[in-house]
C-alpha positions as CSV (number, residue, x, y, z in Angstrom):
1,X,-13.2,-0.5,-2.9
2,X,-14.7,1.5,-5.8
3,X,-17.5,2.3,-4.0
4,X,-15.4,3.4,-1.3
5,X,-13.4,5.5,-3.7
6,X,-16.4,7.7,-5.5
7,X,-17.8,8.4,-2.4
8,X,-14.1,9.5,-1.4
9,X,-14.2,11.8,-4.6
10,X,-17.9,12.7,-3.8
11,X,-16.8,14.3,-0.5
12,X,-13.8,15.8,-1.9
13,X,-15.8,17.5,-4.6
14,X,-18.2,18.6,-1.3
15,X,-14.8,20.0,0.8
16,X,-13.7,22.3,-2.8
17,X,-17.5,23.3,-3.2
18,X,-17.2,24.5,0.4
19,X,-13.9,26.1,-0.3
20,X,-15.4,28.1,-3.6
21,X,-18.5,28.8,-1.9
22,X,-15.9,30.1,1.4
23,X,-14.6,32.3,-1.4
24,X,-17.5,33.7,-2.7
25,X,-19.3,34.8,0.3
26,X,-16.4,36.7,1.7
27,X,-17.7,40.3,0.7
28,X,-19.3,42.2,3.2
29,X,-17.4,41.3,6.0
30,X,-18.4,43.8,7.7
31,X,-22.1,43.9,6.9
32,X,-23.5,40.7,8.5
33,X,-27.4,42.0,8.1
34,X,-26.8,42.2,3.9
35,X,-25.1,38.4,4.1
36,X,-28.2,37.1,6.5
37,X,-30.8,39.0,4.2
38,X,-29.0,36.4,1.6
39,X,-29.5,33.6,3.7
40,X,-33.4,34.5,4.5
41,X,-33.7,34.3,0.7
42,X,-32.3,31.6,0.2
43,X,-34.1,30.0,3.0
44,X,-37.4,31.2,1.8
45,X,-36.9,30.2,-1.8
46,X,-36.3,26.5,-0.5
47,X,-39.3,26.6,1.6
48,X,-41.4,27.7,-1.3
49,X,-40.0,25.3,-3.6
50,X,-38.1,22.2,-2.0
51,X,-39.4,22.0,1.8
52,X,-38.3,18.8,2.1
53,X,-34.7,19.9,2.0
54,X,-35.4,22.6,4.9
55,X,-33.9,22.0,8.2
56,X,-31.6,18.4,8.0
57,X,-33.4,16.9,6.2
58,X,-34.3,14.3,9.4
59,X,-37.9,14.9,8.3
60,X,-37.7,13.6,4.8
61,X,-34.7,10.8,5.2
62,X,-37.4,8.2,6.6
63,X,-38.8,8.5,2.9
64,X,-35.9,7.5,1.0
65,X,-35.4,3.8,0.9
66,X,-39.8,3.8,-0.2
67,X,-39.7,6.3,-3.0
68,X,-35.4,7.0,-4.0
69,X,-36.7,4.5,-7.0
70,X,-39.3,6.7,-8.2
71,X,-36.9,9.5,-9.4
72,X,-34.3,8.9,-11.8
73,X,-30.5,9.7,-10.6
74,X,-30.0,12.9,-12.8
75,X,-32.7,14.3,-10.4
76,X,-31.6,13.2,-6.9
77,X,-28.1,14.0,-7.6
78,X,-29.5,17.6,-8.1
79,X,-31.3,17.3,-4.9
80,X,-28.0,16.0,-2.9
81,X,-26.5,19.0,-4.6
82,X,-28.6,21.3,-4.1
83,X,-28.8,20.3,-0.4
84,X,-24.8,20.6,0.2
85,X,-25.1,24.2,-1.8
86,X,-28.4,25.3,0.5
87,X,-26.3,24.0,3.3
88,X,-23.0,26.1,2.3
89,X,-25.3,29.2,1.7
90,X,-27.1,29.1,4.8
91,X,-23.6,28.5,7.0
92,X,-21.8,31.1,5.0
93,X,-24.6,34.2,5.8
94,X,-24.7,33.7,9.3
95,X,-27.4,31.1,9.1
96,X,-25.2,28.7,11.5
97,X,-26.5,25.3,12.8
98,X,-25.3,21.7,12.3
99,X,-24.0,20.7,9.3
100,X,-23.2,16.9,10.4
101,X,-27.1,15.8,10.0
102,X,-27.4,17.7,6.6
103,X,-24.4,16.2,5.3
104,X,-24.9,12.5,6.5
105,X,-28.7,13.5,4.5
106,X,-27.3,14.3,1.5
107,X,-24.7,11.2,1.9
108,X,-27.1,8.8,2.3
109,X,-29.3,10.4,-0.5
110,X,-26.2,10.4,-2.6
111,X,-25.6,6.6,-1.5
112,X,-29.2,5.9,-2.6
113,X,-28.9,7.4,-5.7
114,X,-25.6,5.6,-7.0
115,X,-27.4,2.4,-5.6
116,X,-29.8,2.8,-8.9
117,X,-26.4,2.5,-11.1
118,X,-25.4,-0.7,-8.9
119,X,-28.6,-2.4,-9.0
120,X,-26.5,-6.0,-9.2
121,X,-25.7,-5.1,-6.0
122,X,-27.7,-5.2,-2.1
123,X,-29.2,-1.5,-2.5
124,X,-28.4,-1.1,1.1
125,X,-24.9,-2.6,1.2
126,X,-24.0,0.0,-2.0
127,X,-26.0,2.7,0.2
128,X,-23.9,2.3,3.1
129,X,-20.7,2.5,1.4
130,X,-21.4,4.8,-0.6
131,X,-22.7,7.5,2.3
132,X,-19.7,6.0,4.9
133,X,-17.3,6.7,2.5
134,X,-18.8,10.4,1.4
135,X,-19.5,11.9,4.9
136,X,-16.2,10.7,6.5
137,X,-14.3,12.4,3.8
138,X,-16.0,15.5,4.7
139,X,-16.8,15.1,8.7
140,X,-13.6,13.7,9.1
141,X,-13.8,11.6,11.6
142,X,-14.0,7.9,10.7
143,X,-15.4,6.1,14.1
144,X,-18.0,8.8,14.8
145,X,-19.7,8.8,11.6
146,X,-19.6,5.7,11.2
147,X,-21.4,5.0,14.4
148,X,-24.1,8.0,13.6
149,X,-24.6,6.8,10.3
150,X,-24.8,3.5,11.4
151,X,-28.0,4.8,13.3
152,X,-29.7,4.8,9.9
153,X,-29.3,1.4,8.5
154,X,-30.3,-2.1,9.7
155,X,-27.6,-3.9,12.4
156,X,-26.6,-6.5,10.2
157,X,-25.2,-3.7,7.9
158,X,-23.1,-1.7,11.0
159,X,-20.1,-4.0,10.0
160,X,-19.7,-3.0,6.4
161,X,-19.9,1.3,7.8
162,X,-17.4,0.2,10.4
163,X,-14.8,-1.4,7.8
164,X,-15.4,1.5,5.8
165,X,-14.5,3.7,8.6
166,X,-11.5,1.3,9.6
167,X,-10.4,1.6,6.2
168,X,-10.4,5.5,6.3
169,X,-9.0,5.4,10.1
170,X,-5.8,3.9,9.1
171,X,-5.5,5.9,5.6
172,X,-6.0,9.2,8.3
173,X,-3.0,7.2,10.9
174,X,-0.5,6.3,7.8
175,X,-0.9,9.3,5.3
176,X,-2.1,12.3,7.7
177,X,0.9,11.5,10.1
């Protein structure tokens, strides 16, 4: 359950990021080409300097589990962050696509990262959790998350995603009534 709750407070910090960031790109409403030129900077300034967290991040996720020990936490926690900030930049200028693969990226990331703090613990049972709990706070939608971020992990772990989406289906049936 603790693991269950930071990623809870993980995507709650994502879902007021998203609000500020909401807030902060409303000028120019009526001058879409400024807010896209924004975007293209943004854009290009990650593809100079952090390709890896261009498109999804689909490309770079199969890296994760082999090299997630290499860096310390302090630095992929800036990396999941700067991903969910890219993302919010790039969706706030007009720059529109998915966000669920970004976000289930940076969850798992995220998962990865806190895995390092929990190293008593199955790195991939912690993961799982940890990115269950984090993108179906933000996605909303406990069963299909669960099942797409279930995708990424080993079968013998789709049980532990799918208590932790149980766990936030019925907190959604009882509290969001």
């Amino acid at each position: 359950m603790p693991l269950v709750l930071i990623g809870l407070l993980a995507g709650k910090a994502y879902l007021l990021l998203k609000k500020q960031m909401k807030k902060i790109f409303n000028f120019w409403q009526n001058s879409p080409i400024k807010k896209a030129l924004i975007g293209s900077l943004a854009i290009s300034l990650i593809g100079i300097f952090l390709p890896s967290l261009l498109f999804s991040g689909q490309t770079s996720l199969g890296q994760v589990p082999d090299k997630y020990l290499h860096y310390s936490m302090f630095f992929l926690l800036v990396v999941v962050l700067l991903k969910l900030v890219f993302l919010e930049v790039c969706l706030q200028t007009g720059w529109v696509g998915g966000d669920i693969f970004p976000i289930v990226f940076a969850s798992i990331l995220f998962g990865f990262t806190l895995s390092q703090a929990f190293s008593s613990f199955d790195i991939l049972f912690v993961t799982s959790v940890l990115a269950s709990s984090m993108a179906i706070t933000i996605i909303d939608s406990p069963i299909g998350v669960a099942l797409f971020i279930a995708l990424f992990f080993p079968v013998n772990i789709f049980p532990i995603i799918l208590l932790v989406a149980l766990c936030f289906f019925i907190k959604k049936r009882l509290i969001n009534k």
